[in-house]
Structures are given as C-alpha cells and as structure tokens.
C-alpha positions as CSV (number, residue, x, y, z in Angstrom):
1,X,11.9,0.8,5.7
2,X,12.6,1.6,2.5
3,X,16.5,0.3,3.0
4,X,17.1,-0.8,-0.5
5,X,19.7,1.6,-1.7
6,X,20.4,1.6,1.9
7,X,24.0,0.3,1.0
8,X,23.9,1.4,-2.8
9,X,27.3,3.3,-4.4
10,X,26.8,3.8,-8.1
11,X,28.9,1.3,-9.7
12,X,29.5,-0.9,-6.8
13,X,33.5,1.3,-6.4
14,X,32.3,-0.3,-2.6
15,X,33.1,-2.5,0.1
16,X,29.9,-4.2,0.9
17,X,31.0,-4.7,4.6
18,X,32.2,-1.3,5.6
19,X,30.1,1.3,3.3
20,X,27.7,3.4,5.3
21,X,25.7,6.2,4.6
22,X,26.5,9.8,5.3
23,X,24.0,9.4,8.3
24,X,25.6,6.1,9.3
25,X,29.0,8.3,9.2
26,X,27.8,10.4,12.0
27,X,27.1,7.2,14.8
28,X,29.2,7.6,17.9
29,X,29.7,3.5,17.8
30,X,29.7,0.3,15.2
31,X,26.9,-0.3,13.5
32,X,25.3,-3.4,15.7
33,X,23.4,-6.4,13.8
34,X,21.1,-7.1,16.4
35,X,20.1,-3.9,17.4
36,X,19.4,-3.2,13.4
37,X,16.9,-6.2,13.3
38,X,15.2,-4.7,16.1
39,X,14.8,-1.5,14.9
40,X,13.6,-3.1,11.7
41,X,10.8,-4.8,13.4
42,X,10.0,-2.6,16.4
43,X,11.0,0.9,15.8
44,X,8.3,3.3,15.7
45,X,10.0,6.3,16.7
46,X,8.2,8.7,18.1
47,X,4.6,7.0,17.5
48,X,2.2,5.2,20.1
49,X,-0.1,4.5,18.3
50,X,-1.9,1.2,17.7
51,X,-0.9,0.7,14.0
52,X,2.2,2.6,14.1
53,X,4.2,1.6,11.3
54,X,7.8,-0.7,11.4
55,X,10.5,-1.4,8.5
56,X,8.3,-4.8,8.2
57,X,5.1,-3.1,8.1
58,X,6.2,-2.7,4.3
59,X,9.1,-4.6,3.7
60,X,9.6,-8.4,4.2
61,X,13.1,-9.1,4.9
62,X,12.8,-12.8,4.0
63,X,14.9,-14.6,1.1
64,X,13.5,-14.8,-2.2
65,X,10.1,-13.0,-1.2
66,X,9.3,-10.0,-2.8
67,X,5.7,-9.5,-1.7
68,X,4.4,-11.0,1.5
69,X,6.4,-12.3,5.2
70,X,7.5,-15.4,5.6
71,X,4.3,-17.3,6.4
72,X,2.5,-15.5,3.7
73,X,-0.5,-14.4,5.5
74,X,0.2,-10.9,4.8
75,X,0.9,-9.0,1.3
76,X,2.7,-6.0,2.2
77,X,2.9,-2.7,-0.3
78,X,6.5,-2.9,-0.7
79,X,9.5,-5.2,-2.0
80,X,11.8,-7.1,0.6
81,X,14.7,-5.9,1.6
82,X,16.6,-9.3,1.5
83,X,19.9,-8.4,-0.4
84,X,19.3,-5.3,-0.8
85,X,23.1,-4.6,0.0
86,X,23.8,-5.8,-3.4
87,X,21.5,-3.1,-5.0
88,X,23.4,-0.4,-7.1
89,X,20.8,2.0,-7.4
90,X,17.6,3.2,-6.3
91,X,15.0,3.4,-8.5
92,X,16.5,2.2,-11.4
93,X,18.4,5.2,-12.7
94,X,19.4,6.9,-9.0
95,X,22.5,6.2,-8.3
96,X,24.2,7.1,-4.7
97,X,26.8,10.0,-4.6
98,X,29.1,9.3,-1.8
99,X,30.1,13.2,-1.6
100,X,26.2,14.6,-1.6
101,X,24.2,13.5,1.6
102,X,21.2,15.1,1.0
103,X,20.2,13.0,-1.8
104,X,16.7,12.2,-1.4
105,X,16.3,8.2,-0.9
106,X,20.4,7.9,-0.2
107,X,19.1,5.9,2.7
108,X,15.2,4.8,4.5
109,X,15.6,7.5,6.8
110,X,15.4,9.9,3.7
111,X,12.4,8.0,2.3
112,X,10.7,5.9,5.1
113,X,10.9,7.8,8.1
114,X,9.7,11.6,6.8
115,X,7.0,10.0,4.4
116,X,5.6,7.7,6.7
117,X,6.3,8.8,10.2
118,X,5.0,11.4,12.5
119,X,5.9,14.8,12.1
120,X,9.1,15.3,14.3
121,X,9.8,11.6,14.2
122,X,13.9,11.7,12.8
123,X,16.5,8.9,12.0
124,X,19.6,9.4,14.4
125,X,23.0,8.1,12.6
126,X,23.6,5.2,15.4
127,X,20.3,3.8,14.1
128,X,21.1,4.5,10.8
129,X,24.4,2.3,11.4
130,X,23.0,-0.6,13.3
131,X,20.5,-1.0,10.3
132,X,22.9,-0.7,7.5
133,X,25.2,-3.3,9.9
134,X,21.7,-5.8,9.5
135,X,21.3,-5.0,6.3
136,X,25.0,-6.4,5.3
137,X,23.9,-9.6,7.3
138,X,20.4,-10.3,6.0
139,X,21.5,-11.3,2.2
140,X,22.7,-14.5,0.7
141,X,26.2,-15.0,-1.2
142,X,24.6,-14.7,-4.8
143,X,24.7,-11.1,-5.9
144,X,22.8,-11.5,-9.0
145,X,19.7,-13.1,-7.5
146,X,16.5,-11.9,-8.4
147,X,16.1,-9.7,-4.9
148,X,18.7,-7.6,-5.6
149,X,18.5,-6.7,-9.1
150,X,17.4,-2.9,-9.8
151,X,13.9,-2.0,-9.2
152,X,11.8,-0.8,-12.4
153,X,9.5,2.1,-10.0
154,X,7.1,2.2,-13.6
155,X,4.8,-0.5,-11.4
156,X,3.8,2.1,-9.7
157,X,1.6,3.4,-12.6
158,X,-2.3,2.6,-12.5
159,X,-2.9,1.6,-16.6
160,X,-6.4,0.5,-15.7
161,X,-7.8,3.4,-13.4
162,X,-10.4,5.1,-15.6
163,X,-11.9,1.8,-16.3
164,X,-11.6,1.0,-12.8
165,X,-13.5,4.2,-11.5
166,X,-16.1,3.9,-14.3
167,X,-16.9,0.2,-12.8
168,X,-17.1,1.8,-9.4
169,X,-19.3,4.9,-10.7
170,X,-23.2,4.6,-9.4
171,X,-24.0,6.8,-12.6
172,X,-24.8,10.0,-10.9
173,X,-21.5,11.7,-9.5
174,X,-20.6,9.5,-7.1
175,X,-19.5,5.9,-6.2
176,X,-20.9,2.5,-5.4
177,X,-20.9,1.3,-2.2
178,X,-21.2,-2.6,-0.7
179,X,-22.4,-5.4,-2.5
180,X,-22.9,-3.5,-5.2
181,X,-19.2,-3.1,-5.6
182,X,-18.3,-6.3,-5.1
183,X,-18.1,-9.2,-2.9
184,X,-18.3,-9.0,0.7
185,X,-17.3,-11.9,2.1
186,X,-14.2,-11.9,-0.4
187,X,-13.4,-8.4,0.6
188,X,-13.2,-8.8,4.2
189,X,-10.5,-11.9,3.5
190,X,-8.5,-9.8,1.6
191,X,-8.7,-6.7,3.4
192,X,-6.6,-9.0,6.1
193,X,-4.5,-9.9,3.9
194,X,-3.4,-6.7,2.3
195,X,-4.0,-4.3,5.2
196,X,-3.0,-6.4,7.9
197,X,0.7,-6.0,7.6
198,X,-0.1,-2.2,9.2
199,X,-3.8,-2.9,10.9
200,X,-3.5,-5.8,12.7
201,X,-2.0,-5.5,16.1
202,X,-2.8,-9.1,17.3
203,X,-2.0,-11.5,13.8
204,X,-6.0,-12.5,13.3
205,X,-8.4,-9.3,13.2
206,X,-7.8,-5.9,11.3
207,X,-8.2,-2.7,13.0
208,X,-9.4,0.1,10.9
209,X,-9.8,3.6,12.5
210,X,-12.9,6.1,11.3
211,X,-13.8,3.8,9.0
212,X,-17.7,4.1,9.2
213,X,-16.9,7.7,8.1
214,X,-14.4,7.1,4.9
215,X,-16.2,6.9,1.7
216,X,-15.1,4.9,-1.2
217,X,-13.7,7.5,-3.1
218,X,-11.4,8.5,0.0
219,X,-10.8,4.8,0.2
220,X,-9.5,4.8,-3.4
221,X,-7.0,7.5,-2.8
222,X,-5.7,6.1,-0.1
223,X,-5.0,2.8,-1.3
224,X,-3.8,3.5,-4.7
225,X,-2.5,7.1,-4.3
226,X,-3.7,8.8,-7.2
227,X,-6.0,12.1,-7.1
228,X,-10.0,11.8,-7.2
229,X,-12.6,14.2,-7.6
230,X,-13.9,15.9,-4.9
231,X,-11.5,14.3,-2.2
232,X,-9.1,16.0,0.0
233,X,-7.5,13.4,2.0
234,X,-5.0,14.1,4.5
235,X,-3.9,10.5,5.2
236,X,-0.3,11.0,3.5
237,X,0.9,8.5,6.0
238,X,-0.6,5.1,4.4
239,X,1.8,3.4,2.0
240,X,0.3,2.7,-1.7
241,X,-0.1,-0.4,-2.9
242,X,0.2,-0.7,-6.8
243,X,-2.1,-2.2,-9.2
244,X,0.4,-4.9,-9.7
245,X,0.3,-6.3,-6.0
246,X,-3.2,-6.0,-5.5
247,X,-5.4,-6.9,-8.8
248,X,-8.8,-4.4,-9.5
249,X,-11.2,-7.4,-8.7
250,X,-9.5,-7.8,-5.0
251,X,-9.3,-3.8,-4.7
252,X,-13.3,-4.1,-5.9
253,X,-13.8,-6.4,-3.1
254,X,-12.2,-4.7,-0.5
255,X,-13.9,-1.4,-0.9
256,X,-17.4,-3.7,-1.2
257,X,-16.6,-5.2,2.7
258,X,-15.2,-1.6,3.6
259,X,-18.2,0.4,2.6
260,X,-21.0,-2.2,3.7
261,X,-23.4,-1.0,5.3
262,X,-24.3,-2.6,8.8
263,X,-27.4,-4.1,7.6
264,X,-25.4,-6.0,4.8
C-alpha cells in the first residue's frame, strides 16, 4: 500500500502519534495496531483471486530495506514503508493539506487501492485508522534515517528505452522472442525473483496467467509502463517496476524465459 505519505503534514506542524487522515477521521473506533499489520499483509478487499494483491505485495515494511522483504528472496516494485510516518511529503514536492481530503495520494487508499484493486474494491476509514495506528508503530526512533527521507519519483523515468526496444527489435516490425532475447535459464530465476512478490501463492513457483498468449511487446508495457506500438493492454492493475530496480539485461532475460517457446 502505498502508505508513505500515509501520516505526512507538510512541515511536520504534527503529532506523529495522533495525526490521521481525513479517511482515518471518519472510523467509528481507535485505530488498532494489529489489525493494521493484518490488513497490510492480508487485505485483498474485494478480490479472490489467486494473485490478488496486499500492501506487501509492493511494499516491504522491514527496517532499512528499500527494495526486497526481509529474507530477500523477492524484489518488490515499490519502496518500504518502514518510517514512513516520518515522511513530510509525497512525491517530493506534494505536500498534505489537512483542510482538503480529496488530495490525490493524501493516503494508500487514494493511490493503492483504486489503481491496483478491483473496480468497486474501496478503503473504509476504520481500515484506514488501524493502518495509519501500524504505521506510527512500524518505524524506528531516528527521523532522519535514509527510509524516511523524501522520495525523488524522477526513478521512474526509462533513460535507456529506445536503446532497449532496438535490442529487442527482430528487424522487421516486431520483437524477438526466447533465446534470441536473452538467457533462459537466467530469466526464469529472475522472473521469481521480481514477479514473485505478486505471482507466487506458495513462496517457491510463480504463477503467471495467459501467458502463452502475451507477446513481448505486451510484456514490455506491462512491466515497465510506458506505451508501445501496436499494443493495447488493459492490465492497468500490475505495478511498474522502474529501470532502476530491475537493470535492462535482467528485464532482457525475463522476457527471453517468458516468451520461450515450448520446444526451447
């Protein structure tokens, strides 16, 4: 859940322990701790499905790791929230306005929830509280520590994609496919590794749905989020993951184990 500006107030004219959210405002009870970590880790809403995403699906929540869990088996597409209560603002220059409440990001279930959830799936404020009341536990005493500073959102830009798709071209419109994108065996370790965080309902094996029908060019979109010719993919669901989490050679490699075909 994108939670880090769950608890941010502009020039920190806050107190840490008792600020909550318009949503938050709107609970019937106190914010509970342990029912926050739950939600965090269980919560799918309104979704049964077997990859249906969690907060943790995309953000660690462990101290001092900004990329994968706490064992490291999995590199998840988005920062941890570990003290994220200490954030000021969201992406960089958004600060929270404690008189507007429709400010887009405010709080995850702005962000996380509609972007990433099933149409119809909503946030309720006693949710909203009992995350905001983990959130205020799951950070250290040192405010200044690296996982809370502001995040700089410029990662997000792709400075190598036209030399990327012109590796991935096969010359005549379209786009390689296999080993002739990269390596296979490679690709299939990594595609645990940066997919399983969302595809892996059992911690071992990924489970990828369609894929015999999803061409690399689909692939492409989905992964990095950027537009490609000739694709109109509805998957708005699946989170991004930015050229700076997951290198071109491993994306190359991915898409080789991906698109193999059965004989390879």
């Amino acid at each position: 859940m994108l939670l880090l500006s769950l608890l941010a107030c502009g020039d920190k004219a806050y107190d840490i322990d008792s600020w909550q959210s318009p949503l938050a405002q709107t609970a019937e009870e106190e914010g509970d701790a342990a029912r926050g970590e739950t939600i965090y880790e269980t919560e799918h809403w309104t979704d049964t499905s077997p990859y249906a995403l969690t907060c943790i699906s995309c953000h660690s929540a462990e101290s001092g790791d900004v990329w994968a869990d706490d064992s490291d088996v999995f590199t998840r597409p988005a920062h941890t929230t570990w003290n994220a209560a200490y954030r000021e603002t969201w992406k960089v220059s958004h600060g929270w306005d404690n008189e507007e409440s429709t400010v887009n990001g405010a709080y995850g279930g702005q962000i996380c929830v509609r972007a990433y959830f099933p149409a119809g799936s909503e946030m309720t404020g006693q949710q909203a509280a009992d995350l905001e009341a983990y959130m205020r536990e799951n950070r250290d005493a040192d405010d200044s520590a690296e996982t809370a500073s502001e995040l700089d959102y410029s990662f997000t830009s792709w400075d190598t994609q036209d030399a990327f798709f012109a590796e991935i071209s096969d010359g005549s419109g379209g786009f390689k496919t296999g080993a002739d994108l990269g390596d296979v065996t490679a690709g299939e370790a990594l595609t645990f590794q940066y997919c399983g965080s969302c595809h892996s309902t059992d911690g071992s094996t990924v489970t990828l749905y369609s894929l015999s029908s999803i061409d690399t060019g689909t692939l492409v979109q989905r992964i990095r989020k950027v537009d490609v010719d000739d694709v109109d993919d509805p998957n708005d669901r699946m989170p991004r993951i930015p050229e700076d989490r997951l290198s071109d050679d491993d994306l190359a490699d991915i898409l080789a184990f991906l698109t193999q075909s059965p004989e390879e």
